[in-house]
Backbone as CSV, one residue per row, in Angstrom:
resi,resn,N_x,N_y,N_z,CA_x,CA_y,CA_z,C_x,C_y,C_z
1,UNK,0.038,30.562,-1.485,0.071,29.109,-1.288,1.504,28.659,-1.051
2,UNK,1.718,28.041,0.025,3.228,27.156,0.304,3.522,26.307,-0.532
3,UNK,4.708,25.876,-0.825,5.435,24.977,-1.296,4.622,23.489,-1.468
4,UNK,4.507,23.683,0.327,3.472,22.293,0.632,2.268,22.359,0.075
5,UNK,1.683,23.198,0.316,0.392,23.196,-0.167,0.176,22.880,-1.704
6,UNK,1.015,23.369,-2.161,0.822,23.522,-3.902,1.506,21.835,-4.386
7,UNK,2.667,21.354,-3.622,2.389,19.838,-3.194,1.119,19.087,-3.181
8,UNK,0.538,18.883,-2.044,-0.622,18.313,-1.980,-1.760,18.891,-3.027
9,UNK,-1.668,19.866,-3.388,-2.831,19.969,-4.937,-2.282,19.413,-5.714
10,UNK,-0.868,19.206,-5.972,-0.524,18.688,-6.671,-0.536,17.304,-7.390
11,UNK,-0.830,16.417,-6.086,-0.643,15.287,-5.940,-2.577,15.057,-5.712
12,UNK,-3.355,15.691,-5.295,-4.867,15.289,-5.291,-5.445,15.221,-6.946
13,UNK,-4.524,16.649,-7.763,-5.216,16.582,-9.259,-4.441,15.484,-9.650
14,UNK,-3.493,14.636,-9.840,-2.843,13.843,-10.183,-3.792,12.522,-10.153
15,UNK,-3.726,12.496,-8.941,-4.770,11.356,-8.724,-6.122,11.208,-9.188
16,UNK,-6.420,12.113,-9.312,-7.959,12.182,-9.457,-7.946,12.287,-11.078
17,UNK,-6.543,12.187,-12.048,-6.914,12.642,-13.523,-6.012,11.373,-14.152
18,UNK,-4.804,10.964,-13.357,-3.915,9.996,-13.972,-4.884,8.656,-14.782
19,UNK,-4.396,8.050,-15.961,-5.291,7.539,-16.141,-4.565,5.819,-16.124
20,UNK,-4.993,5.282,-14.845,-4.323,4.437,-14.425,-4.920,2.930,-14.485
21,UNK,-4.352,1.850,-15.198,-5.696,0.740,-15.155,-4.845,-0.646,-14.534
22,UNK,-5.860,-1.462,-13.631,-5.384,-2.397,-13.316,-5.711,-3.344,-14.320
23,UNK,-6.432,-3.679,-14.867,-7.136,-5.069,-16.145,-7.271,-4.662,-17.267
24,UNK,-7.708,-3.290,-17.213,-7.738,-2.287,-18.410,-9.625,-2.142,-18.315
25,UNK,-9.794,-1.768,-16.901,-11.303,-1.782,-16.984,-12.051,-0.716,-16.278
26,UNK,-11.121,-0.255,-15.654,-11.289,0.867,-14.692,-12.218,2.137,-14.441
27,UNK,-12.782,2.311,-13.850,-13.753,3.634,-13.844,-13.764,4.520,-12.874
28,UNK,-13.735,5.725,-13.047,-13.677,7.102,-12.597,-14.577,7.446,-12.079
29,UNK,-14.986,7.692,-10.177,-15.945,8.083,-9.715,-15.473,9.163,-9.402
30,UNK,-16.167,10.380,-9.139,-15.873,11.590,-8.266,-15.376,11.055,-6.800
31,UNK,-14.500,12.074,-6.107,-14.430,11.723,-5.155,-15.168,12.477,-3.959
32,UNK,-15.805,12.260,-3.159,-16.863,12.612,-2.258,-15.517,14.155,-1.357
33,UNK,-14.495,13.823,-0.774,-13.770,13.910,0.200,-12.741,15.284,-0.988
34,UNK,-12.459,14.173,-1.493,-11.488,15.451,-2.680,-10.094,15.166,-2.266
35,UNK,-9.999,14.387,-1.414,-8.595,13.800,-0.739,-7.936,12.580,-1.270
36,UNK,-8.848,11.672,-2.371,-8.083,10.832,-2.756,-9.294,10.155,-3.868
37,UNK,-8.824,9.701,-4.955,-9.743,9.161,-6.023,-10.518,8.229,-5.640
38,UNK,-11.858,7.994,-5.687,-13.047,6.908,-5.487,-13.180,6.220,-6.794
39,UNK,-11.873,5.450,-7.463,-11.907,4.828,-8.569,-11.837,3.352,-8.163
40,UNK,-12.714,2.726,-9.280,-13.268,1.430,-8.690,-11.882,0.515,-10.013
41,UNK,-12.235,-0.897,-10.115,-11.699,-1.729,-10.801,-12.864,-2.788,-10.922
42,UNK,-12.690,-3.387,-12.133,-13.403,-4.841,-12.421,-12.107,-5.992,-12.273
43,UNK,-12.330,-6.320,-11.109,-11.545,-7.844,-10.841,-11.777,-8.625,-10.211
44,UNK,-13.112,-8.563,-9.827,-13.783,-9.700,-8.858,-14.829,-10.372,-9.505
45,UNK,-15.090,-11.634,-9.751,-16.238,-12.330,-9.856,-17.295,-12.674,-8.358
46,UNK,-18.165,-12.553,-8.580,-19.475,-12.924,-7.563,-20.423,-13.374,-8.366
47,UNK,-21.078,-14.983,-8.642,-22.167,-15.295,-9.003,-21.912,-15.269,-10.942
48,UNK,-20.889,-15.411,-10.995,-20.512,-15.315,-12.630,-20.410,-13.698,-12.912
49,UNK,-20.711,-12.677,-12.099,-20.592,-11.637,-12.455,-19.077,-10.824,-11.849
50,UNK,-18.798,-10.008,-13.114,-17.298,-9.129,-12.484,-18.076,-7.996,-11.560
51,UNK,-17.343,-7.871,-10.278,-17.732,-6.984,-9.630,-16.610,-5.662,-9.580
52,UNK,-17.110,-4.068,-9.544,-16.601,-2.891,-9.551,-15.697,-3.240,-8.241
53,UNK,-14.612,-3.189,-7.623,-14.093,-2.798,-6.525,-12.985,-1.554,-6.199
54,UNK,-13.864,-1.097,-5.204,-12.649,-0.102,-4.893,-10.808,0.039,-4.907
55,UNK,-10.156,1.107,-4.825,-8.767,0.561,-5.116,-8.004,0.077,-3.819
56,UNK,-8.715,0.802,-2.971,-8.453,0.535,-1.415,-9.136,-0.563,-0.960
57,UNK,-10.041,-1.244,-1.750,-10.648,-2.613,-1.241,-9.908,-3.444,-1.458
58,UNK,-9.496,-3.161,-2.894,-8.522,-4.435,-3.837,-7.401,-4.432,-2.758
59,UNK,-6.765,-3.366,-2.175,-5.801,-3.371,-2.137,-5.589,-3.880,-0.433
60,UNK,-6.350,-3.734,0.409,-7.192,-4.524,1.724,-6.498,-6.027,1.155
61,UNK,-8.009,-6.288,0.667,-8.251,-7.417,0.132,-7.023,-8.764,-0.156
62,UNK,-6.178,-7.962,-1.225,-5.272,-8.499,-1.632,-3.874,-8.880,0.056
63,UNK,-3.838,-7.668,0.751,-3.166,-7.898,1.602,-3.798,-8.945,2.966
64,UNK,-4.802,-9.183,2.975,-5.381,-10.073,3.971,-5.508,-11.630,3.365
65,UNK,-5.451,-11.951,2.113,-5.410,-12.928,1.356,-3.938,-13.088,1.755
66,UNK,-2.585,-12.441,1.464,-1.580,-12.563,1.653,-1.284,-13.104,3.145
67,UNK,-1.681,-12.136,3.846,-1.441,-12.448,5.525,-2.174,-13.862,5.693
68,UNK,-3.279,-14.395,5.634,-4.135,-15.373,5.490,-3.012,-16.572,4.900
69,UNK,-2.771,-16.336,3.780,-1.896,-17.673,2.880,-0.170,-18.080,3.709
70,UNK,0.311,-16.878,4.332,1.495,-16.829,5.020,1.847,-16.907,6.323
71,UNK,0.311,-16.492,6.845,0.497,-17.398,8.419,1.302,-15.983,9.272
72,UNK,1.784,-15.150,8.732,2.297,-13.859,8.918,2.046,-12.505,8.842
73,UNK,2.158,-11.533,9.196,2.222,-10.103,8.530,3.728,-9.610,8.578
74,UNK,4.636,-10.280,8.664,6.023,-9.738,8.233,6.268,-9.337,6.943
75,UNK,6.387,-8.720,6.350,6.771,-7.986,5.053,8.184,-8.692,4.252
76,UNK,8.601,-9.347,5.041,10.445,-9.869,5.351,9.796,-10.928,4.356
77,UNK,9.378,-11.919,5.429,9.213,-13.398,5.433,8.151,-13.952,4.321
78,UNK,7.314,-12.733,4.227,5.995,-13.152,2.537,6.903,-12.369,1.710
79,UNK,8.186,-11.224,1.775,8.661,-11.756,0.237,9.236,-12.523,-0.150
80,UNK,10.075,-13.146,1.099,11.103,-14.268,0.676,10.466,-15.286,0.228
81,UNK,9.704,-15.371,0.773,8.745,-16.626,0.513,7.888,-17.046,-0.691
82,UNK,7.473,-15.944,-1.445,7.248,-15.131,-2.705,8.284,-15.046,-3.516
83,UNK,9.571,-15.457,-3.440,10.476,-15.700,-4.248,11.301,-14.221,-4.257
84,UNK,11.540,-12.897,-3.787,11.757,-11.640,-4.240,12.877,-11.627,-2.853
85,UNK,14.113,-10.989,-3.118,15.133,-10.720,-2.716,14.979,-9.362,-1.971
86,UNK,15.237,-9.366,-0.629,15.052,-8.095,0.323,16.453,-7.692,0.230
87,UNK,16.601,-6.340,-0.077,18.211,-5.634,0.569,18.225,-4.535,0.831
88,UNK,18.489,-4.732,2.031,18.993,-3.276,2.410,19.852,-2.974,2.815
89,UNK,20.020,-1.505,2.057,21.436,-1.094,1.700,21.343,0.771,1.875
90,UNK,22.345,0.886,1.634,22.501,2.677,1.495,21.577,2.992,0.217
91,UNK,20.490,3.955,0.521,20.225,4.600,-1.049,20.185,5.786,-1.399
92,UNK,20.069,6.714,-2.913,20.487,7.778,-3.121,19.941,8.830,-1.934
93,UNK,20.226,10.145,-1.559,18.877,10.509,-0.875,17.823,11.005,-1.179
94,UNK,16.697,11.087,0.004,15.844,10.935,-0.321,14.871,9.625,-0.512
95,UNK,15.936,8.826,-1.244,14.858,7.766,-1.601,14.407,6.326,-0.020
96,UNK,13.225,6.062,0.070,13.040,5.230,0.757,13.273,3.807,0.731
97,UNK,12.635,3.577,-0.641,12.937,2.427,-1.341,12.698,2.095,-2.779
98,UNK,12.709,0.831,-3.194,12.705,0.431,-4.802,12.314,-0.663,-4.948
99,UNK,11.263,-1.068,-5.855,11.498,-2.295,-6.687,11.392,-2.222,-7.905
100,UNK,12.305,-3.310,-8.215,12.630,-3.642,-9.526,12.679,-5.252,-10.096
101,UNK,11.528,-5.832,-11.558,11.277,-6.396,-11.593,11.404,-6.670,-13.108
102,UNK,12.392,-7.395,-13.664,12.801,-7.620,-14.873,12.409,-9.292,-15.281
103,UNK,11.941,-9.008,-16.814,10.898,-9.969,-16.918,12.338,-11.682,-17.418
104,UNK,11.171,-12.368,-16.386,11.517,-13.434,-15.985,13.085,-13.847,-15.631
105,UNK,12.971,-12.786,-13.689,14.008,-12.472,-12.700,13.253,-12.399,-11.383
106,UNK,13.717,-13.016,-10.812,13.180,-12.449,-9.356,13.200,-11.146,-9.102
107,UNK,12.055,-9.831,-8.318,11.490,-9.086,-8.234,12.992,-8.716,-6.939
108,UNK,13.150,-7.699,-7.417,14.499,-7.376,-5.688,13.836,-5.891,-5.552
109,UNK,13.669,-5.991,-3.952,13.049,-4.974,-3.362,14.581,-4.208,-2.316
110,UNK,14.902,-3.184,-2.338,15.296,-2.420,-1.977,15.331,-0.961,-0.906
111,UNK,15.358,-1.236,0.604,15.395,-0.572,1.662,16.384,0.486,2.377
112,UNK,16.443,1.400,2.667,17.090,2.309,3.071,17.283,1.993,4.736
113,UNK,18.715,1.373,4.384,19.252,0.795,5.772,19.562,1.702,6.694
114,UNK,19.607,2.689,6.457,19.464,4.322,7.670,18.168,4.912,8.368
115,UNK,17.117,4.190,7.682,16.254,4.052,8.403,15.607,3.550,9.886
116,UNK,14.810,3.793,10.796,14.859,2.961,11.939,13.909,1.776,11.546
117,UNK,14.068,0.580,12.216,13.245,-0.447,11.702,11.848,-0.260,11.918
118,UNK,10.867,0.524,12.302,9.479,0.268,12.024,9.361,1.131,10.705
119,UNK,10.303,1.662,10.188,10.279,2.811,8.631,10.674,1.591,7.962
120,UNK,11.672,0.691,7.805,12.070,-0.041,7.331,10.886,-1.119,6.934
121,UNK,10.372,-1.491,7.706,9.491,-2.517,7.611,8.341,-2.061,7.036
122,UNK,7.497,-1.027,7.350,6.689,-0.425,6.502,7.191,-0.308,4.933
123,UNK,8.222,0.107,4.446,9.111,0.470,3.180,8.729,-0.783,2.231
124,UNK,8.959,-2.000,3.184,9.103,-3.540,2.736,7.688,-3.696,2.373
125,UNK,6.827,-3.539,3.196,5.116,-3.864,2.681,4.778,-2.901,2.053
126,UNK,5.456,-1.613,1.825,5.003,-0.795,0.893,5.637,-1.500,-0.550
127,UNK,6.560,-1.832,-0.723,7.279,-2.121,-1.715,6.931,-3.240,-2.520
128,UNK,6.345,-4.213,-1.335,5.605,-5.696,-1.414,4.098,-5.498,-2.615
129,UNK,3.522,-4.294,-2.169,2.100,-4.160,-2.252,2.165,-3.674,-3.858
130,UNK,3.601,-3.109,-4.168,3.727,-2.949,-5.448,4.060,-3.677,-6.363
131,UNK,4.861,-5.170,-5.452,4.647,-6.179,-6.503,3.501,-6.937,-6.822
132,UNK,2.485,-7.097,-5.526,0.931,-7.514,-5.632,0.361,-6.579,-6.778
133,UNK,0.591,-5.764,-6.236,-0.537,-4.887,-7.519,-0.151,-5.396,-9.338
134,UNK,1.404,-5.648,-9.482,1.576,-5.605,-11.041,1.529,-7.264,-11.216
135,UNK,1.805,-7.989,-10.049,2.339,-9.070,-10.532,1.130,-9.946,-10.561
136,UNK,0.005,-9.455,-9.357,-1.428,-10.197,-9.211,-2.656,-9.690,-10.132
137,UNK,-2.232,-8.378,-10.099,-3.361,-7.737,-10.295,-3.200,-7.206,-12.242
138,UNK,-2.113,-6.518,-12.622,-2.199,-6.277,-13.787,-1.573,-7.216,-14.719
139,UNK,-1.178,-7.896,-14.231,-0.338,-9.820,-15.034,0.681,-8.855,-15.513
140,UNK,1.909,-7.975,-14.693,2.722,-7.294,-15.287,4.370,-8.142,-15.051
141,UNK,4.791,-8.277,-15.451,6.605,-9.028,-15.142,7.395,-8.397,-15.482
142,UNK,7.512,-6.993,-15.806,8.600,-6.153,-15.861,8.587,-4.267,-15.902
143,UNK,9.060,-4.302,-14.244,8.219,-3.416,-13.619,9.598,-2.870,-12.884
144,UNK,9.158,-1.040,-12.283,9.829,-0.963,-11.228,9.407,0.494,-10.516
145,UNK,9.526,0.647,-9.926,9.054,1.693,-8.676,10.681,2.266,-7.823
146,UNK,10.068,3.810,-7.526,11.287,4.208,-6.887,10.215,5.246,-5.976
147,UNK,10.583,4.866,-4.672,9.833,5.642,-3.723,10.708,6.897,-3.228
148,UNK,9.912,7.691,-3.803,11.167,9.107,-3.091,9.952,10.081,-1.825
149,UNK,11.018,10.291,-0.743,10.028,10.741,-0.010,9.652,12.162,-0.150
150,UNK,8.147,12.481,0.025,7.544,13.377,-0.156,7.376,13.542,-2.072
151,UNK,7.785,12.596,-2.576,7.609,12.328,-4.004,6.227,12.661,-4.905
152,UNK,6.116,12.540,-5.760,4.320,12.518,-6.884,3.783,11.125,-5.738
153,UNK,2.553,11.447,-5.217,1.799,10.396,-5.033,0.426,9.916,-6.210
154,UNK,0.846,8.982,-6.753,-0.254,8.681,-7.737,-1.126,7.311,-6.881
155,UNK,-1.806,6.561,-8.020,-2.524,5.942,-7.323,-1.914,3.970,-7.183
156,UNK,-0.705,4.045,-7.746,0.138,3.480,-7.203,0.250,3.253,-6.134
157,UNK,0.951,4.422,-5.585,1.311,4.661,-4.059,0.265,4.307,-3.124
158,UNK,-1.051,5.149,-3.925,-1.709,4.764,-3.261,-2.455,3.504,-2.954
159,UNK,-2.152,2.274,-3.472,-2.362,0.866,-3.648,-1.546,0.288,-2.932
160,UNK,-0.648,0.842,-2.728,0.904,0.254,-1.932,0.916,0.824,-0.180
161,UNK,0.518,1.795,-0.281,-0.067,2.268,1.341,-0.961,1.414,1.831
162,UNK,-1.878,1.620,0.805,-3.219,0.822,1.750,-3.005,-0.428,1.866
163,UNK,-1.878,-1.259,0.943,-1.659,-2.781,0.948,-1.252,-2.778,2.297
164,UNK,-0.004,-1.727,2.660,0.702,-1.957,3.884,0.013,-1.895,4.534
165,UNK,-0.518,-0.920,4.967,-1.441,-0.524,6.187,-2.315,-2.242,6.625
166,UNK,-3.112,-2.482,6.109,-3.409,-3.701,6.005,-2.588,-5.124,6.545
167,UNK,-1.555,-5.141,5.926,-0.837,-6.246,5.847,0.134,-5.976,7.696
168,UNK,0.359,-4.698,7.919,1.014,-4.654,8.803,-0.243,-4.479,10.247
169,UNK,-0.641,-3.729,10.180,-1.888,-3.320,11.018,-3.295,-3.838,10.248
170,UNK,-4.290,-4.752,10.565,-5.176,-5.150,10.252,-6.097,-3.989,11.345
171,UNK,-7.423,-4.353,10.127,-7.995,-3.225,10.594,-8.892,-3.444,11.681
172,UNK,-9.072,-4.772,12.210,-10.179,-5.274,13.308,-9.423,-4.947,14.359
173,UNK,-7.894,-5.509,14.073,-7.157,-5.496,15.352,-6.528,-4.191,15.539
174,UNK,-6.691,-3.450,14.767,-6.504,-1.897,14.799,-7.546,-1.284,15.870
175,UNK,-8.735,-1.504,15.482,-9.482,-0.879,15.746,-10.005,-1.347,17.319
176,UNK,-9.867,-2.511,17.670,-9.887,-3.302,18.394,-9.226,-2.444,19.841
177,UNK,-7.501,-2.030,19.386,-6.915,-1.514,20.324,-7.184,-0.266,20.409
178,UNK,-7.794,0.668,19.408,-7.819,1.809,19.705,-9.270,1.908,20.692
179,UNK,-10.889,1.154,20.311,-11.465,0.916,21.627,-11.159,0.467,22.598
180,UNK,-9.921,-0.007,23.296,-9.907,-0.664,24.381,-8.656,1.048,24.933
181,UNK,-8.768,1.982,24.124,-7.740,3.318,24.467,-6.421,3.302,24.168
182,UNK,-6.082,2.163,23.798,-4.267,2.355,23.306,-4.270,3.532,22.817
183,UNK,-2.608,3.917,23.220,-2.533,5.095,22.864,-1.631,5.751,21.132
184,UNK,-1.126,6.163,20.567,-0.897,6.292,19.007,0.760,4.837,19.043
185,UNK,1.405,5.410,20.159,2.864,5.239,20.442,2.734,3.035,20.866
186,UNK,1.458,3.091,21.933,1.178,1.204,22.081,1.009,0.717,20.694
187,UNK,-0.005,1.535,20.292,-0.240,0.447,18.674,0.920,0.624,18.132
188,UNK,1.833,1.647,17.955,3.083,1.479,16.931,4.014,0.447,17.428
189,UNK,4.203,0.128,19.022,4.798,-0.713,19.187,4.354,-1.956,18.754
190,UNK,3.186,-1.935,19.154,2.271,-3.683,19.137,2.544,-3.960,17.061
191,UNK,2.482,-2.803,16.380,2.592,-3.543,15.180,3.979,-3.406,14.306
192,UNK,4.658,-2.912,15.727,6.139,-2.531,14.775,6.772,-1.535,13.800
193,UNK,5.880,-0.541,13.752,5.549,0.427,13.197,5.847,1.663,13.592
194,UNK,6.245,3.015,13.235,5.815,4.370,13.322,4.815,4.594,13.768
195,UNK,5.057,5.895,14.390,3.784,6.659,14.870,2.886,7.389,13.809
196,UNK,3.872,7.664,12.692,3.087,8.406,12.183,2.616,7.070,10.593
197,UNK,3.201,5.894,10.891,2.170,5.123,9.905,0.950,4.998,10.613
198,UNK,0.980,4.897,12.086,-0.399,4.705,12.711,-1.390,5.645,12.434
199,UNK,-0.944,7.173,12.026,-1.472,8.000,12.578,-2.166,8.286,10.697
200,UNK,-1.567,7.866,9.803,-1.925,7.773,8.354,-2.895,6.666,8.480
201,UNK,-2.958,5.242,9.369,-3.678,4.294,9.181,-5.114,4.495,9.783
202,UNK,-4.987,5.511,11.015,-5.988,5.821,11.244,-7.055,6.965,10.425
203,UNK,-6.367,7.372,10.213,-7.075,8.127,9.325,-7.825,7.877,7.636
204,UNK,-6.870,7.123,6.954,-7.699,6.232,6.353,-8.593,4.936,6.489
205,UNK,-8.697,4.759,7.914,-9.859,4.009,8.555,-10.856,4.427,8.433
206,UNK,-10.995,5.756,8.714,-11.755,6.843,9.374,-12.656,6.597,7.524
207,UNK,-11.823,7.220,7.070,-12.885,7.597,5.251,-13.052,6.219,5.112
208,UNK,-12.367,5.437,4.941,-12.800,4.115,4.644,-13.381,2.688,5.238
209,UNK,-13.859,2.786,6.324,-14.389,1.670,7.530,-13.916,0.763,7.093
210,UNK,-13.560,-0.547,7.868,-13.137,-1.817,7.903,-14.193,-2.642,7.376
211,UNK,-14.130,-3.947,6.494,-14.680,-4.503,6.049,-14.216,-6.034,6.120
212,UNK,-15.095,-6.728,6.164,-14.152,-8.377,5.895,-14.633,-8.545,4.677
213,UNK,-12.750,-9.434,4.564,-12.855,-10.141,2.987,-12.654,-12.077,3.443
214,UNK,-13.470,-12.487,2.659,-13.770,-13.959,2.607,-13.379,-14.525,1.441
């Protein structure tokens, strides 16, 4: 087994065992695929009742509510706007980015200015999706995250991907261009993005189909 390989097991048992809660309500499904945890959350009401939601729904969800309330999908402009300080600057290596969120301080998110800007901007809605998750979702105010690349992916990360993915590339209009044949390199332009965030977004399309949230 490679380096890599023993990586990615690494990071699938992680996920699938970490015991991670958004409300403190959380439940453990098998995962069908074996590629990423099918763990649900209780944080939705429907009809007076809490409903189970997926972590990749919540995490949809939460980013289309955002885009929806901001009139935007800039990552820039909904944190500023959100009160949280963007900088980018030189960081150790390795690292992509950071946030850090000390209780009752504005949330400062942190970018690796050597980056090219569609890495950059992804970094920002990745970074964003980690203040949604603690600040919306677990009522947390003193928090912080350090994204190192090729790092432990837990299910963090994985809340913070799928926020981006979402928030930067929506999935109608994703999908939209890929039936009409765009090719990996048009959509990265059209959303400002990497090729290879496209090429991660498509693929968690693929396990997870598009859904609307109302």
């Amino acid at each position: 087994m490679t380096t890599t390989q023993a990586r990615k097991r690494d990071d699938r048992v992680a996920m699938r065992t970490e015991r991670w809660n958004f409300l403190g309500a959380c439940s453990v499904v098998p995962s069908r695929s074996g590629r990423c945890p099918a763990r649900r959350l209780r944080d939705r009401q429907e009809n007076g009742e809490v409903i189970d939601v997926m972590v990749w729904e919540a995490a949809r969800e939460q980013a289309t509510k955002l885009r929806q309330e901001h009139q935007t999908s800039d990552p820039y402009v909904i944190a500023r706007e959100l009160g949280l300080d963007v900088i980018e600057t030189v960081t150790p290596v390795g690292m992509a980015g950071m946030i850090v969120k000390k209780r009752g301080e504005a949330a400062q998110i942190f970018i690796d200015s050597s980056d090219v800007p569609g890495r950059r901007r992804f970094t920002c809605a990745h970074e964003l999706g980690h203040f949604v998750e603690r600040e919306n979702i677990a009522r947390d105010d003193d928090f912080s995250f350090r994204d190192e690349r090729g790092g432990r992916y837990d299910l963090h990360e994985f809340f913070a991907d799928e926020f981006a993915g979402e928030l930067l590339m929506p999935a109608h209009d994703f999908e939209r261009l890929e039936r009409e044949g765009a090719t990996t390199t048009t959509i990265a332009h059209t959303f400002g993005v990497s090729t290879t965030a496209v090429e991660r977004r498509r693929d968690r399309l693929r396990k997870n189909p598009a859904r609307s949230w109302v």
